[in-house]
C-alpha positions in Angstrom: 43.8 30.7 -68.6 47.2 30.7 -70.1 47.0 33.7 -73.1 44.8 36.4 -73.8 46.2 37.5 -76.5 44.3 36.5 -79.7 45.1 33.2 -79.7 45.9 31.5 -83.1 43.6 29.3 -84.4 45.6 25.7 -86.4 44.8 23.8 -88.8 40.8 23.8 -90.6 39.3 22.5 -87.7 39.9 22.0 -83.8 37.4 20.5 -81.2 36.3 22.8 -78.1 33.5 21.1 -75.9 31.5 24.8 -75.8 32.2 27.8 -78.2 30.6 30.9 -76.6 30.1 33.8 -78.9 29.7 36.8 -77.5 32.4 38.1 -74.5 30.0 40.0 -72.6 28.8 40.1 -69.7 26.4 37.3 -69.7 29.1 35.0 -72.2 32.0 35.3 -69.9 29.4 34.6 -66.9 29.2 31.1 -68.3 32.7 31.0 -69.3 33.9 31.3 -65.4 30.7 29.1 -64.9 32.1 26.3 -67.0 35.8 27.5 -65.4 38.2 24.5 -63.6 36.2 21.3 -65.1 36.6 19.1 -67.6 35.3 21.4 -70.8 37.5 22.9 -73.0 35.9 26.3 -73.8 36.3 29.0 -76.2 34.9 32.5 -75.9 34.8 34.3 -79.1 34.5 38.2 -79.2 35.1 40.9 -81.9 36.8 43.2 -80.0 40.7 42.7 -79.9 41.4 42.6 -76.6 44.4 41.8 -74.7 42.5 40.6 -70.9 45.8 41.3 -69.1 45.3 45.2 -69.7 41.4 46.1 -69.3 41.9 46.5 -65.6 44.3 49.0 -66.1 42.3 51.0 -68.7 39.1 51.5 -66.5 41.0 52.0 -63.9 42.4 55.0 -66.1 38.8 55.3 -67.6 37.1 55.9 -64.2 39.1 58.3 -63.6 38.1 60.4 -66.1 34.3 59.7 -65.3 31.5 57.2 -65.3 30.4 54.8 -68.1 27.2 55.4 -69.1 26.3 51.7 -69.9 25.3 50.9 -65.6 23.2 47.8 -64.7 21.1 47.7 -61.2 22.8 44.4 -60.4 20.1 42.1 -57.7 20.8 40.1 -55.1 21.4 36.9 -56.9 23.5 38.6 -59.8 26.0 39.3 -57.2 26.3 36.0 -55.8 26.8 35.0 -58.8 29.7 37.5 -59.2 31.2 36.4 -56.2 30.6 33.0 -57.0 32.5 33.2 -60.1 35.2 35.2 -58.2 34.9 38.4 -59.9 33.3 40.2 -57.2 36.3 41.4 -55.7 37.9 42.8 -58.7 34.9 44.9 -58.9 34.6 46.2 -55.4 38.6 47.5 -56.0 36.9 49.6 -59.0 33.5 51.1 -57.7 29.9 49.3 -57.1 27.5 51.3 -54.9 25.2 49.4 -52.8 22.0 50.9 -52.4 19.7 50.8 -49.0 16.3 52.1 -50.3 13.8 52.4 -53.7 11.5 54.9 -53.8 8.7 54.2 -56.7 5.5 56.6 -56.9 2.9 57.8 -59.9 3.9 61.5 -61.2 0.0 61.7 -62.1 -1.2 60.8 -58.3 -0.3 60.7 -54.9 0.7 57.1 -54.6 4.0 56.6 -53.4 5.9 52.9 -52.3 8.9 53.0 -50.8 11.5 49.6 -49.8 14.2 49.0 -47.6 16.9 46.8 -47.4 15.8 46.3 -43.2 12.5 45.6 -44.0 13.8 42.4 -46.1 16.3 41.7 -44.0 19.1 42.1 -45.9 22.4 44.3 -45.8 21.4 46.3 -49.0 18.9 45.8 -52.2 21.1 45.5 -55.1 24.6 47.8 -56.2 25.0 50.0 -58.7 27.7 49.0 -61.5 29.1 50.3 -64.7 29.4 47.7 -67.0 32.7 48.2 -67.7 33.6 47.3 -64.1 31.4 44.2 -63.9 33.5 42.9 -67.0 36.9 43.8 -65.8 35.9 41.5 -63.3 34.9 38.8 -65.0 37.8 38.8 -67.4 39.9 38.7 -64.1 38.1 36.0 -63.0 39.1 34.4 -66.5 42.2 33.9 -67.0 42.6 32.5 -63.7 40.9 28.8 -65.8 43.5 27.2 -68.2 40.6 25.8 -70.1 38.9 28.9 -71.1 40.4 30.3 -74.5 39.9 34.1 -75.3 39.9 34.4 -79.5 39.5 38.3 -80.0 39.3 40.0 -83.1 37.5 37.7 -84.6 33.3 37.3 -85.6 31.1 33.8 -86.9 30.8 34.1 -90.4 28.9 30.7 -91.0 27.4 28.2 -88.7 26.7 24.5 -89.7 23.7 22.6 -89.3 24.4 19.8 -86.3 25.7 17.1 -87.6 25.4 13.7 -85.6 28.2 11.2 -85.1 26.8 8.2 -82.8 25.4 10.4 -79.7 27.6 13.0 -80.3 26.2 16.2 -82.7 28.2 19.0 -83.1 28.1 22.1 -85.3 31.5 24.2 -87.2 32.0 27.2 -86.8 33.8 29.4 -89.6 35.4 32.5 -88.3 35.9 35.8 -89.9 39.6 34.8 -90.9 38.6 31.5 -92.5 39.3 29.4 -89.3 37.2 26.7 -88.5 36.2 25.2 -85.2 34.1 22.0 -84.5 32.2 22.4 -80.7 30.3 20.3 -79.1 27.9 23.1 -77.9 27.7 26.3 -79.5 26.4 29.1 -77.0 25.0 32.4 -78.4 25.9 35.1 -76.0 26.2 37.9 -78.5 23.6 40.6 -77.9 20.0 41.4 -78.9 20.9 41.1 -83.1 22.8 38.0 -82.5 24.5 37.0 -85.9 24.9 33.7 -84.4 21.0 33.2 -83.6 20.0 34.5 -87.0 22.8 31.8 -88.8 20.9 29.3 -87.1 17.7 30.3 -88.4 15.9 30.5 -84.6 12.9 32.4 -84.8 12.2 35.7 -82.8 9.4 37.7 -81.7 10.2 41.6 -81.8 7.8 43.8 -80.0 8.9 48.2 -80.9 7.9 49.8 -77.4 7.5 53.2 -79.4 9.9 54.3 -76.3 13.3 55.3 -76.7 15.6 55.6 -73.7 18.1 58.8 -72.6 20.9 57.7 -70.8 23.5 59.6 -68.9 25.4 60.2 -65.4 24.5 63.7 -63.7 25.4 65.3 -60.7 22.4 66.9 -58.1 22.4 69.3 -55.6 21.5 67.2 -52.8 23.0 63.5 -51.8 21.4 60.5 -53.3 21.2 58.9 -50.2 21.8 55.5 -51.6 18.3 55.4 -53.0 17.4 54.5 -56.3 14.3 56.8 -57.4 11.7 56.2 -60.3 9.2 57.9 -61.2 6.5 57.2 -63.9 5.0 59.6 -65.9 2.6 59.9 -69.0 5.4 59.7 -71.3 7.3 56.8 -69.7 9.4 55.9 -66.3 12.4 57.9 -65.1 14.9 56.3 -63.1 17.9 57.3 -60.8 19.9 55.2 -59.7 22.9 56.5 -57.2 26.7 55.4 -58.5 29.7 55.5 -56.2 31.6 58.8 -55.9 31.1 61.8 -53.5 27.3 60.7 -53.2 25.7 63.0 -55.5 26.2 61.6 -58.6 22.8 59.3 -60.1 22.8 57.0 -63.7 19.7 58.4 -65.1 17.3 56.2 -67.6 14.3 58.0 -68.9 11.9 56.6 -71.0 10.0 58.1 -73.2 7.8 58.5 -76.4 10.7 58.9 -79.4 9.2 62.7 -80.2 9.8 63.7 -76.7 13.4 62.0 -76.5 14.7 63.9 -79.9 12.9 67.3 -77.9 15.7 66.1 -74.8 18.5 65.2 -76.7 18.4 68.5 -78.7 18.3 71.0 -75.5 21.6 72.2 -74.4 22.7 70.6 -71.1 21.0 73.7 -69.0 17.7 72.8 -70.4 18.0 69.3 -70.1 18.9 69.9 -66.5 16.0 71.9 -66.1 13.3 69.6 -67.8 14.8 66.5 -65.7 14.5 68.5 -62.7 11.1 68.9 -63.6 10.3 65.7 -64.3 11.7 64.6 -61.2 10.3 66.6 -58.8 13.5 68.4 -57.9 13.6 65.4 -55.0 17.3 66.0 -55.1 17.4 69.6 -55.7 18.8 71.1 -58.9 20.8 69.4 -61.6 24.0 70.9 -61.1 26.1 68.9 -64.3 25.0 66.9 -66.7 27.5 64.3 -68.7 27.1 63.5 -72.7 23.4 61.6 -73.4 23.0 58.9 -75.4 20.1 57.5 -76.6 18.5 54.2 -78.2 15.4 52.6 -78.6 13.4 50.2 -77.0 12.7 46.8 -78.2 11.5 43.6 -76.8 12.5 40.4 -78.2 11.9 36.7 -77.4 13.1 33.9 -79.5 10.3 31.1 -79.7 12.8 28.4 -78.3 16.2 29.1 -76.3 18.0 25.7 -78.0 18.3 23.9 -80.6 20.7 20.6 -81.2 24.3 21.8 -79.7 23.2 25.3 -79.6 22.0 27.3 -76.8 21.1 31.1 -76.2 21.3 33.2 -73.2 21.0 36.8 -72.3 20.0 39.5 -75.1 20.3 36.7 -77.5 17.3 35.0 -76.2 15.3 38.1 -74.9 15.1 41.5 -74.3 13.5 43.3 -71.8 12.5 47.2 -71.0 14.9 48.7 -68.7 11.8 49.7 -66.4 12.8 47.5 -63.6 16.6 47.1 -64.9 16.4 43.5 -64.9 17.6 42.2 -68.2 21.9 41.5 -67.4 19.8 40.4 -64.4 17.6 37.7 -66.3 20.8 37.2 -68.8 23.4 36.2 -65.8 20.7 34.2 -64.2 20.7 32.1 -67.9 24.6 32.1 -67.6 24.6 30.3 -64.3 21.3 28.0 -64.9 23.4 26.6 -68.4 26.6 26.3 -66.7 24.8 24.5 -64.2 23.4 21.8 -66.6 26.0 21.5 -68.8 28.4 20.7 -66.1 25.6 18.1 -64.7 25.8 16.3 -68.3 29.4 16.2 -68.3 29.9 14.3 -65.0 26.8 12.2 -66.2 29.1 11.8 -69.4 25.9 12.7 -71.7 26.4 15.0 -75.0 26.6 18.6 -74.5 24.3 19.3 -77.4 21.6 16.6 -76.2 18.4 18.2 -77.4 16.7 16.7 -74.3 19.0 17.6 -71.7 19.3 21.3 -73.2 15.7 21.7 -73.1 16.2 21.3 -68.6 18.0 24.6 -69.1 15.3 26.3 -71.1 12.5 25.3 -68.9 14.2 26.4 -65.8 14.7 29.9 -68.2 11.8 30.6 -70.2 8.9 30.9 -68.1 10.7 33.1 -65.4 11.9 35.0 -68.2 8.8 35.5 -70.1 6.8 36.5 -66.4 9.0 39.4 -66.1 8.9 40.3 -69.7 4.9 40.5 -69.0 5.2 42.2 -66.1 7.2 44.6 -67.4 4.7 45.0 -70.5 1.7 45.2 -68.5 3.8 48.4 -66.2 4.4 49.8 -69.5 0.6 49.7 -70.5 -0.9 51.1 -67.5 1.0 54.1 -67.3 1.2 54.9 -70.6 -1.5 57.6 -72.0 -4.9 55.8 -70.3 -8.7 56.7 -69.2 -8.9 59.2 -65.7 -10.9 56.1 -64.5 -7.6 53.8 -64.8 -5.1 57.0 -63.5 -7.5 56.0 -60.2 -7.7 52.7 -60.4 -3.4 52.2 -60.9 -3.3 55.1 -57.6 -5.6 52.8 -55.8 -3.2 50.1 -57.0 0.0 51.7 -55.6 -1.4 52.3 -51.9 -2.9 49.0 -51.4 0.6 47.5 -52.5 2.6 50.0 -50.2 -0.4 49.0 -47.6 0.1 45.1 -47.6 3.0 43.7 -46.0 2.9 40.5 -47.6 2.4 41.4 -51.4 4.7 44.5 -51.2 7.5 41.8 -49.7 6.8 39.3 -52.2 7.1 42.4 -54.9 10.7 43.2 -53.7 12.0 39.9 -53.3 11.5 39.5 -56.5 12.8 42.3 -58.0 16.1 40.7 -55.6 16.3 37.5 -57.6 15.9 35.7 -54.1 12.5 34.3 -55.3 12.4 31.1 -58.4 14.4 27.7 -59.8 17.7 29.7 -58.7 20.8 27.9 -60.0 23.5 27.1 -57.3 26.1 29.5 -58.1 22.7 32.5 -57.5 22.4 30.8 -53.6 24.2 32.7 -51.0 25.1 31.1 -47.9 22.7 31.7 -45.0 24.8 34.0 -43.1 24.4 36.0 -46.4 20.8 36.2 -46.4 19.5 37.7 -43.0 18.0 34.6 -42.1 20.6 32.7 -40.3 
């Protein structure tokens, strides 16, 4: 990629094969995805960012401590990573791999535990603060002269398509009163996407009546590279180690929104003290406890992932409960099933915004997506506030899982994004996999 800068804009319109907006995680995925070929792409993001410098700012950011924002990044999401070529930018910051999971009921005795050795595999998944994961992608970036960065700058209108021959395309109007005229027009930007709403897709919006406390703490005893959940009446708690001196855990609790204003109002000693409690004190006492944050939970699906020369991916087209921390999971996994069509119906020299051949990417997404979004729902339901008979029933549950080889296995893999219609750039090389 040439500049970074924000990059003017001539005349009332241009042409751009794909105009992503949204330069996320999941938006500059499909950028790098779409990197070195043919397409000339555009990634439109509000923020006014200069690439050339963000690896020097969370470089200087880390040191002053973690972000809060951390994703539990599988299996596949890292060969994707390092299929895009932003992998290594991110092991020079900090990802921590981790070996084990340990999941169990805080109303029973039922306990499951998983290992990287039992699957055959070097490690389950890393630990990564977003902010690292996108230095690395915007790396990755500007290494593609035909990826444009426009910062700064939001979609204030969006056109219907409008058909030439067996081309359809759609303008775009930015904030400044640029125009640009794309081929394909990808919605990557977030869970109240302006860009789906312009467009008039329809969503289905779920309230979890959950809110979720986020925040990095430091325990007493090391992590041990395992990343601990607990479920309770009032929601799941989840600790997940981060790189550092091996103490230091991104926490997730979920909870009813009562109980999460009760948390967030304790001073940090308190806090420390109800999350040890909570917990277990597995890891001994909290010994510091960063700034919380906290937001609510929603789930969202929109009814169809495209429409003519527009496509959504990631928290535009669904979002998930962080239960299982699988949603920049699902999102990159859209990023590199897209890329991978798109770049099929430009060799094929077929339209971009081909309703047809856009509908290949959203049935490869949509199911997979919507099973873990049930999955997910169905966890949430049986250990929210239930019958004693279910409390046994769900304890039964656990043991027969951790019991059976086969099912727990299947569970894992996954949780690993090593099981489905993977895309190419998800499929790591057999030395890679434990098999070989």
């Amino acid at each position: 990629m040439s500049e970074n800068d924000v990059a003017p804009v001539t005349g009332l319109e241009r042409e751009v094969d794909v105009a992503i907006v949204g330069g996320g995680m999941v938006g500059q995925a499909l950028a790098c995805g779409l990197g070195s070929s043919a397409l000339s792409v555009v990634v439109i993001d509000p923020m006014q960012t200069d690439a050339a410098g963000r690896l020097a700012r969370v470089k200087a950011e880390a040191e002053k401590g973690f972000d809060p924002r951390v994703s539990a990044l599988s299996l596949a999401s890292e060969q994707i990573l390092r299929s895009l070529d932003a992998w290594p930018t991110m092991a020079q910051l900090r990802v921590e791999p981790y070996q084990r999971m340990r999941v169990w009921d805080g109303e029973g005795t039922a306990e499951i535990g998983f290992s990287a050795a039992e699957q055959h595999q070097a490690h389950l998944g890393h630990l990564v603060e977003n902010r690292v994961t996108l230095a690395g992608l915007q790396q990755a970036l500007e290494q593609h002269d035909n990826i444009e960065w426009l910062g700064g700058r939001t979609i204030a209108t969006l056109s219907e398509p409008d058909t030439d021959g067996l081309e359809s395309w759609r303008i775009l109007t930015l904030d400044d009163g640029s125009r640009l005229k794309a081929r394909l027009v990808v919605a990557a930007d977030g869970a109240r996407s302006a860009t789906r709403h312009l467009a008039g897709m329809p969503l289905s919006e779920w309230d979890y009546q959950h809110h979720a406390i986020v925040t990095t703490i430091t325990t007493e005893q090391p992590h041990q590279q395992t990343a601990w959940q607990r479920f309770t009446e009032d929601g799941p708690l989840a600790l997940l180690p981060l790189a550092g001196n091996g103490h230091q855990l991104s926490i997730v609790w979920s909870t009813s929104p009562n109980h999460a204003d009760e948390l967030m109002a304790m001073d940090d000693a308190a806090f420390s003290e109800a999350l040890g409690q909570a917990f277990e004190f597995r890891l001994g006492r909290i010994t510091e406890v960063d700034p919380r944050f906290k937001f609510p939970l929603t789930q969202r699906h929109a009814k169809d992932y495209v429409a003519p020369s527009l496509a959504l991916v990631g928290d535009a087209a669904h979002t998930i409960h962080p239960l299982a921390g699988q949603g920049v999971n699902l999102g990159l996994l859209d990023a590199a099933t897209l890329a991978e069509e798109l770049l099929a119906s430009s060799e094929l020299g077929l339209p971009l915004g081909e309703l047809q051949r856009l509908r290949r990417y959203q049935r490869r997404r949509q199911g997979e997506n919507l099973q873990m979004m049930a999955t997910m729902a169905a966890f949430r339901h049986l250990y929210g506030e239930v019958p004693p008979v279910v409390h046994w029933l769900r304890n039964v549950g656990m043991k027969q899982v951790a019991a059976t080889g086969p099912l727990k296995r299947l569970l894992v893999r996954h949780a690993l994004g090593l099981e489905g219609d993977l895309p190419q750039l998800a499929q790591r090389p057999l030395e890679q996999t434990g098999l070989g």
